[in-house]
Structures are given as C-alpha cells and as structure tokens.
C-alpha positions in Angstrom: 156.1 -22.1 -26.9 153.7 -23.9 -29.3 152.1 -25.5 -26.3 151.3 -22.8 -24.8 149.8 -21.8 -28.0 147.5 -24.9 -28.3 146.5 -25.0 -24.6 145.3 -21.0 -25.3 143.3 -21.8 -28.4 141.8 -25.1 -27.4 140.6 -23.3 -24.8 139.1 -20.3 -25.9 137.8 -22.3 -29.2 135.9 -24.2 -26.6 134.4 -21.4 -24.3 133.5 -19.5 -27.7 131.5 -22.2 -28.3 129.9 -22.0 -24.6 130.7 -26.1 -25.0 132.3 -27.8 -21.4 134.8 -30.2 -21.0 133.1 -32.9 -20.4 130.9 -32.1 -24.0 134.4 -32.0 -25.6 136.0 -34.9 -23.8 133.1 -36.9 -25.3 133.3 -35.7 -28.6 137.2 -37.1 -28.5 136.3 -40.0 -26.7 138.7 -39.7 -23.5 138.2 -38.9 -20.1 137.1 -35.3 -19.3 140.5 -35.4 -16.8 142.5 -36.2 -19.9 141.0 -33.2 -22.0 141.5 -30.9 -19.0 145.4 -31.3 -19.2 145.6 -30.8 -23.2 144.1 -27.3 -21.9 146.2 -26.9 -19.2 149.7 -28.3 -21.6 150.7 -30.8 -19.0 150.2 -33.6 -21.9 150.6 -32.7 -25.8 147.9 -33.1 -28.0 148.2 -36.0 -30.2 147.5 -35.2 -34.3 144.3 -37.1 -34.2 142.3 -35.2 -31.4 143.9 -31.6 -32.6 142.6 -32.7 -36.0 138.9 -33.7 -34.7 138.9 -30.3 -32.7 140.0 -28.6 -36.0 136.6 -30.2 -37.5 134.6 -29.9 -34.3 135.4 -25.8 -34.1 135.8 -25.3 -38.1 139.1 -24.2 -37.9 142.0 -25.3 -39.4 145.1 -27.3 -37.9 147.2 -24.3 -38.8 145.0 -22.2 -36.4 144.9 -24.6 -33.7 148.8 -24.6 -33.4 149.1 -20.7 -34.1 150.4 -21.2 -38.0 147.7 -18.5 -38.7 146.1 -15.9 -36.5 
C-alpha cells in the first residue's frame, strides 16, 4: 500500500510543479526510464532519491510516503 502512496505523490508533487520527467530524472541523476517506474511503483524508491525529492518539492519525507497528509 505505501507504494502506491509514493508513486501518487511523486507524481502529483512533480506535475504541481509543471516539472517533466526528464527535468526530474536529471535532478536525481538516473535515467528518465528509471524515474518513470518509481512513478509507476514497478521499482521502490531508494532513501536517497525520496530524500532529494523531499528537498527538490520542499516537502518532507513524512509527506512523500503518506506519514502526513
């Protein structure tokens, strides 16, 4: 369940932000194909890209994996 949670917010953080995939991808240093299945939950999210996201979107880590609305 807390996957589905993360692939929802990840995603939504980043279209609030009107940013692409491919602007995200580089900001985390991967392969825009890599970044596209964190959003789609078909790989986790390691600790240290959830963490630069949490500083890219100024939200907190709590938020990201739905600790806090």
């Amino acid at each position: 369940m807390w996957s589905n949670v993360i692939k929802l917010r990840i995603r939504d953080l980043r279209e609030d932000h009107d940013l692409t995939q491919q602007t995200v991808a580089e900001v985390l240093m991967c392969d825009q194909s890599l970044y596209s299945k964190y959003e789609r939950g078909e790989r986790p999210l390691p600790l240290d890209l959830a963490i630069k996201l949490a500083d890219l979107y100024n939200v907190s880590l709590d938020y990201i994996v739905g600790r806090e609305q």
